[in-house]
C-alpha positions in Angstrom: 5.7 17.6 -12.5 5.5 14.2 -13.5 2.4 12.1 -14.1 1.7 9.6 -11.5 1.5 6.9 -14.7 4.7 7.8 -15.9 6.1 7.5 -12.7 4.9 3.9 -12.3 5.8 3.2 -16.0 9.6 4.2 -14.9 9.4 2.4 -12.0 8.0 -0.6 -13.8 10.9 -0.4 -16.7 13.4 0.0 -14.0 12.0 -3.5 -12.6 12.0 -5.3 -15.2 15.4 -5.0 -16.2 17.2 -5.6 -13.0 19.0 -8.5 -12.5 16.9 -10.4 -10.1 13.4 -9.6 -11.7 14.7 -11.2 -15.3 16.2 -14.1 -13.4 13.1 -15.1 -11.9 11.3 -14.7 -15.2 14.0 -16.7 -16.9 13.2 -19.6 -14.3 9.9 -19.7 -15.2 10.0 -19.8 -18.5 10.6 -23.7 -18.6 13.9 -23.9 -20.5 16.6 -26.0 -19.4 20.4 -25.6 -19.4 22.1 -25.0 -23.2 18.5 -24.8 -24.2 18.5 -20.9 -24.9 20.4 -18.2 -23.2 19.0 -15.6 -20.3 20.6 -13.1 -22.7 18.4 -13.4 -25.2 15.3 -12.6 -22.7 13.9 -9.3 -23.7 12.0 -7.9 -21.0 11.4 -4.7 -22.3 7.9 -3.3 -22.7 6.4 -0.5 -24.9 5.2 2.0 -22.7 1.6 2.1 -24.8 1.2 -2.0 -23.6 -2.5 -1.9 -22.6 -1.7 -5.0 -20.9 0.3 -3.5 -18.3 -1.1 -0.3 -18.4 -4.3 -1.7 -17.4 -2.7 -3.7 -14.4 -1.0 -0.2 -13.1 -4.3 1.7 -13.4 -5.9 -1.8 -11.3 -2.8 -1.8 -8.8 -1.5 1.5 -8.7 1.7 -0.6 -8.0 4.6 -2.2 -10.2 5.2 -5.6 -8.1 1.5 -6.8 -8.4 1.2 -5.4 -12.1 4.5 -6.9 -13.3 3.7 -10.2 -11.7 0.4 -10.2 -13.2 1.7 -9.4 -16.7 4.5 -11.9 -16.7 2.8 -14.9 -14.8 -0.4 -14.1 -17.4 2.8 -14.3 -20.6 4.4 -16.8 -19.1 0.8 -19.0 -19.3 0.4 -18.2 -22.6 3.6 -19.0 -23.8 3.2 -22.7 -22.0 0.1 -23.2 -24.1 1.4 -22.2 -27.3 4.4 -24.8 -26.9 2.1 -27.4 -26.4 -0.4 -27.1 -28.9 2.7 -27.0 -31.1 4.2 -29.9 -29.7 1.1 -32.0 -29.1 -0.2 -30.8 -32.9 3.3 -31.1 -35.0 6.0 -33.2 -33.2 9.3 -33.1 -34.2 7.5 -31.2 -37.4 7.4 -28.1 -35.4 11.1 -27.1 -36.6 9.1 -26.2 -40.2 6.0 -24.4 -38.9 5.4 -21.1 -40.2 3.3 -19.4 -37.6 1.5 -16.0 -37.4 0.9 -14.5 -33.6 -2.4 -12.4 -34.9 -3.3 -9.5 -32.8 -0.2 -10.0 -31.3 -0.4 -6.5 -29.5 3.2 -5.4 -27.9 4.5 -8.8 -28.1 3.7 -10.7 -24.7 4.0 -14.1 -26.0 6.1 -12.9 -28.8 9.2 -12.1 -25.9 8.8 -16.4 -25.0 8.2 -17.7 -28.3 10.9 -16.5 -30.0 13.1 -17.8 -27.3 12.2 -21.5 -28.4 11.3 -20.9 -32.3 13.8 -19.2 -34.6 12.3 -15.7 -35.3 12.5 -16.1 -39.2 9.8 -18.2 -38.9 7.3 -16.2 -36.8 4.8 -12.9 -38.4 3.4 -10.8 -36.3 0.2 -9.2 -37.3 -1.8 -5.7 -35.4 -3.8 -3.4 -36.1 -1.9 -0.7 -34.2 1.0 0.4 -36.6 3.3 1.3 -33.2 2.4 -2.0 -31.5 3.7 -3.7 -34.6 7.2 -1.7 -35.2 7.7 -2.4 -31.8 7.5 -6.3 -31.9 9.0 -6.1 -35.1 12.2 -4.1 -33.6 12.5 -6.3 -30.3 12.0 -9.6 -31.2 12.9 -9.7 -34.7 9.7 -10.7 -36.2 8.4 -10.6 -39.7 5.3 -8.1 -39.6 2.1 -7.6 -41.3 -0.2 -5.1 -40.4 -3.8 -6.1 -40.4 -6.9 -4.4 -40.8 -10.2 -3.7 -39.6 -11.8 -5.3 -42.7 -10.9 -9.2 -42.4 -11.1 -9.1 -46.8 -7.9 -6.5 -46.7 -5.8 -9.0 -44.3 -3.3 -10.1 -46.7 0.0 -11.5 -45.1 1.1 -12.5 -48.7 1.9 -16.6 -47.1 -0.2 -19.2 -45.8 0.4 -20.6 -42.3 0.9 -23.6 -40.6 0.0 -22.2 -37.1 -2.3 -19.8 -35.9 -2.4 -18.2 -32.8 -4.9 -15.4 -32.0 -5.4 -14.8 -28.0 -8.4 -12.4 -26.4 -9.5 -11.3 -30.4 -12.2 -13.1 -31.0 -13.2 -12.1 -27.3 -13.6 -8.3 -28.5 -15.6 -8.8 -31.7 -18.8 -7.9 -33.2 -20.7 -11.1 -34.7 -19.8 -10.1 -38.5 -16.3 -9.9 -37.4 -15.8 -13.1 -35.5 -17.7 -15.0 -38.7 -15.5 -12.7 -41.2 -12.0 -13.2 -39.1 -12.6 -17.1 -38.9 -13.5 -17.3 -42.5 -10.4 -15.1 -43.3 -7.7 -16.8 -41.0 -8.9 -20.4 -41.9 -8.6 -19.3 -45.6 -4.9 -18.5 -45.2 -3.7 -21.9 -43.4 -1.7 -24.8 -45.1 -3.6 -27.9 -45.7 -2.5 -29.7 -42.6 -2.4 -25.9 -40.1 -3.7 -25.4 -37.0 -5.6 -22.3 -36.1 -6.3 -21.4 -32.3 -7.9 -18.8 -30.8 -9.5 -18.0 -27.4 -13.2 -16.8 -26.2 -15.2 -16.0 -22.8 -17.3 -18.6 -22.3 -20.8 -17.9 -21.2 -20.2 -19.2 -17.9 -18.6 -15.4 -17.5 -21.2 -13.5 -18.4 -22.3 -11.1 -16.0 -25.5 -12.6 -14.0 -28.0 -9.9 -14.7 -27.2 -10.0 -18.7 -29.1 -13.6 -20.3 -27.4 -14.9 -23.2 -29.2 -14.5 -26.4 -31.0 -17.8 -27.5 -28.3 -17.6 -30.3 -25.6 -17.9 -27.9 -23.7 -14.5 -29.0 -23.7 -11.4 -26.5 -21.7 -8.4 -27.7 -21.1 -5.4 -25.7 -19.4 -2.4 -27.0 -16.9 -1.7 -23.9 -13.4 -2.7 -23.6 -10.1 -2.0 -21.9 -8.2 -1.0 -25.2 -10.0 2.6 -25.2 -7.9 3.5 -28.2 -9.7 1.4 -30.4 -13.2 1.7 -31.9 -15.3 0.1 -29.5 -18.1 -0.7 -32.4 -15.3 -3.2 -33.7 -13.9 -4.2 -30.7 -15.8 -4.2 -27.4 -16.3 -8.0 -25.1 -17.8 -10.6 -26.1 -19.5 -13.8 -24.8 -20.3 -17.0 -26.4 -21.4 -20.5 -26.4 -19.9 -23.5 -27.4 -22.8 -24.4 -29.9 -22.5 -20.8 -30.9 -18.5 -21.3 -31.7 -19.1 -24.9 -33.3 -21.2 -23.5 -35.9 -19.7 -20.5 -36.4 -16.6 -22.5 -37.5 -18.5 -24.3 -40.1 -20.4 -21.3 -42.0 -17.1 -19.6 -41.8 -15.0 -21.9 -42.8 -16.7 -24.8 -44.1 -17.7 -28.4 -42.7 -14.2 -30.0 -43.3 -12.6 -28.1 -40.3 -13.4 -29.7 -36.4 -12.0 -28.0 -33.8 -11.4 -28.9 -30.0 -12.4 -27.3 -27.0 -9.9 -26.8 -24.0 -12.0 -25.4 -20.9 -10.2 -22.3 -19.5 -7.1 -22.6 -21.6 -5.6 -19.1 -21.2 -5.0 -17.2 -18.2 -7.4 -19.7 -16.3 -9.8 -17.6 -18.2 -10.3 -17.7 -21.6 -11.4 -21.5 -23.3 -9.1 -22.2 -26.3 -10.3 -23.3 -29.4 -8.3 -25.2 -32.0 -9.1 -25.9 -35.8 -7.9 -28.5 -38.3 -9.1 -30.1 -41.1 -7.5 -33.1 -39.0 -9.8 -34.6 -36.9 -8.2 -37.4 -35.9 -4.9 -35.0 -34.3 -7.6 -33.2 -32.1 -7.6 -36.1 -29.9 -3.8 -35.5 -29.2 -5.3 -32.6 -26.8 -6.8 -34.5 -24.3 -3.4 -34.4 -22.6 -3.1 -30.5 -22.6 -2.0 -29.4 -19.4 -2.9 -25.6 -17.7 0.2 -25.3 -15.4 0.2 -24.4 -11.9 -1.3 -21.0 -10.9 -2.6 -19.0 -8.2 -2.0 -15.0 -6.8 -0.9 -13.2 -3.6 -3.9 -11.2 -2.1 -1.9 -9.8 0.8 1.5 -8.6 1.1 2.8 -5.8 3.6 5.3 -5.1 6.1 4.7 -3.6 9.5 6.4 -1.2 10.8 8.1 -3.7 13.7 9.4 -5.1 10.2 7.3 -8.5 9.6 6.9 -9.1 6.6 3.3 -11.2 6.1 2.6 -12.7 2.5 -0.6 -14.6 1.8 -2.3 -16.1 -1.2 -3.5 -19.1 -3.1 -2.0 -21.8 -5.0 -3.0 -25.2 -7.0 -2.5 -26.8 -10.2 -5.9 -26.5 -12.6 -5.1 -30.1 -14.3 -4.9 -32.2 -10.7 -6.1 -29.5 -7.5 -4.2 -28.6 -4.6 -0.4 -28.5 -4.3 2.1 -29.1 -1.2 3.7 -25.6 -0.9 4.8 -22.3 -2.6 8.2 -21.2 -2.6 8.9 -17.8 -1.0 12.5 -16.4 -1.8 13.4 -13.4 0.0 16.9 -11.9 -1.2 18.0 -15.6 -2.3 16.9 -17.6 0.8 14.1 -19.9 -0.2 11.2 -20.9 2.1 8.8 -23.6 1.3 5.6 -22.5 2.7 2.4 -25.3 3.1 -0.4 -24.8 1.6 -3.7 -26.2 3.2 -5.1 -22.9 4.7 -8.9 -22.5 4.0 -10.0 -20.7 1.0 -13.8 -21.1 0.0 -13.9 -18.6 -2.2 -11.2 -20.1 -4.2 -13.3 -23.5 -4.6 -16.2 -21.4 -5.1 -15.2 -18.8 -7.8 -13.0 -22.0 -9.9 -16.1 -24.2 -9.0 -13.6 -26.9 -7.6 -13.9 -28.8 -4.7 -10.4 -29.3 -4.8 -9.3 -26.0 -4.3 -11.1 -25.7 -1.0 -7.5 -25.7 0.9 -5.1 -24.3 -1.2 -4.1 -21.2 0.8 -0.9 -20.4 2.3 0.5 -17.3 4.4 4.1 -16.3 5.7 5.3 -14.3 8.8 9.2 -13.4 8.6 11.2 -10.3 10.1 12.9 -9.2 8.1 16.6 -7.8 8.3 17.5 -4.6 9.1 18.2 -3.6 5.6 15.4 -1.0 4.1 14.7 -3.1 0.8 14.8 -6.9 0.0 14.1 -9.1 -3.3 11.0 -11.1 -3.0 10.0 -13.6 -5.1 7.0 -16.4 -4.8 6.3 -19.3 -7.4 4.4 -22.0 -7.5 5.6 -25.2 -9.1 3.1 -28.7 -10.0 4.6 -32.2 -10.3 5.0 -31.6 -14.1 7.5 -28.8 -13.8 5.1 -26.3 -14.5 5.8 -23.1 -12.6 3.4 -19.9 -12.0 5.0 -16.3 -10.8 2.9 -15.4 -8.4 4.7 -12.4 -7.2 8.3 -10.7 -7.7 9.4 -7.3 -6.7 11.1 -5.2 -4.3 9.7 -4.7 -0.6 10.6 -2.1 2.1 11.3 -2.0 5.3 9.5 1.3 7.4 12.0 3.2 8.7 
């Protein structure tokens, strides 16, 4: 008999290569017309993704966990092409860059869509993890270690990127892992990496005076937990770590809530002056759906939340059920919204749909989000049943 995890790992591969799940994920990846071709979306994922594997165990469900995967990717990848953008210009067409800890290759599936894969190494510590990016996406890889001394890529880089690492680590390996992937950028590169903030840290645990809090638990149970476990920190924490690590020539810049509408983002150059290019990073439209069920007269009821994090509410979501789009107002009350994102913006943002459907068993549906900028959040895309 069949585990109830492989089940919803078959379902989930099923999903995410059928037609209309990689079309939605295509739209919302931001590339225009004769920019790239669908065909070269890869939306295969290794079964051993903790990423996903994690939202399944949460969900027990493939819509919600896809959605969450992909919208969380998706995020990512919008970041990446703008620190690259906003940090190199036109320049970016010659950046070598490393995706460190890259895992199964979440950002690795976007990037490569946009930057020639001869030019991008992947680095992890799980030997399966790398093979399979490798394979897929048609990476360079360079399997790293647990000792930041042994990393040795054999290049130097102009871009760094290194998401939810330094998040997991013990204090001798965030100092040793900055030290380490500072020492192997170009004179003019750019290394990036994200970090909980102590605003996240859970209310009965203080923060050390030194502004460090490690504890040994994480979602990856496959790894040693003594070496990678969560981790909080301060700013001031952060700023000096850079400099004993790395020395007093590199500054870096700090982009509140930069990944997932979680993490902050750090960057670090040796070139100050370029920081200030970040002020215009923008965090993209984003939101979820907390309720989504049909009845049994067939009324299908959607509900959720929805805003951009650079300028607050938005107008509507868009709610496409097999190919018939609905725009669908925001405006609906949602304190704890405001409350939990601390913005008094986002007391309104909510939105809900009622709609009968047809009497066919099973329709597409799809709902994104979409800011003045073009930016565009998945909030939810699977199929949905009818009772019969």
């Amino acid at each position: 008999m069949d585990h109830p995890q492989d089940l919803l790992l078959a379902k989930a591969d099923e999903l995410c290569q059928s037609p209309a799940f990689r079309d939605v994920v295509w739209r919302c990846c931001g590339y225009h017309a004769g920019t790239a071709d669908i065909g070269r979306l890869n939306t295969h994922i290794h079964r051993n993704d903790q990423m996903l594997l994690h939202s399944l165990n949460y969900f027990q469900e493939v819509n919600w966990s896809l959605s969450q995967y992909f919208n969380i990717a998706l995020q990512q990848h919008h970041a990446v092409r703008q620190l690259l953008r906003l940090m190199f210009g036109t320049a970016v067409a010659d950046c070598h860059i490393l995706d460190f800890a890259c895992g199964y290759g979440r950002l690795l599936r976007f990037l490569t869509l946009s930057v020639p894969p001869t030019r991008i190494w992947a680095s992890e510590i799980q030997p399966d993890a790398l093979d399979f990016v490798v394979r897929e996406f048609g990476v360079h890889g360079t399997i790293s270690n647990v000792n930041p001394d042994r990393f040795e890529p054999g290049r130097q880089f102009d871009f760094i990127w290194a998401a939810s690492l330094f998040s997991h680590l013990p204090w001798h390996l965030f100092r040793g892992w900055l030290a380490r992937l500072t020492s192997i950028l170009e004179p003019h590169g750019v290394l990036c990496f994200s970090a909980r903030d102590e605003r996240d840290l859970p209310p009965d645990i203080p923060m050390p005076h030194g502004g460090f809090h490690f504890s040994p638990v994480s979602e990856n149970e496959p790894l040693d937990n003594s070496v990678y476990g969560t981790t909080w920190v301060t700013e001031a924490f952060v700023r000096r770590a850079i400099v004993e690590a790395a020395g007093e020539d590199f500054a870096c810049f700090r982009i509140k809530r930069g990944l997932a509408n979680e993490q902050d983002i750090y960057v670090v150059s040796k070139r100050r002056g370029d920081l200030d290019r970040l002020t215009s990073f923008r965090k993209g439209a984003w939101g979820w759906v907390d309720e989504c069920r049909v009845s049994e007269a067939g009324e299908l009821y959607v509900r959720g939340w929805a805003a951009s994090l650079d300028d607050g509410a938005i107008d509507f979501v868009t709610v496409t059920l097999d190919g018939r789009a609905y725009r669908c107002p925001t405006g609906l009350e949602s304190d704890d919204v405001r409350r939990v994102l601390n913005d008094d913006r986002l007391a309104f943002c909510d939105w809900e749909l009622k709609k009968l459907l047809e009497q066919s068993s099973t329709a597409f549906l799809e709902i994104t989000a979409g800011s003045d900028d073009d930016e565009t959040a998945l909030l939810y895309a699977g199929p949905i049943t009818r009772p019969t």
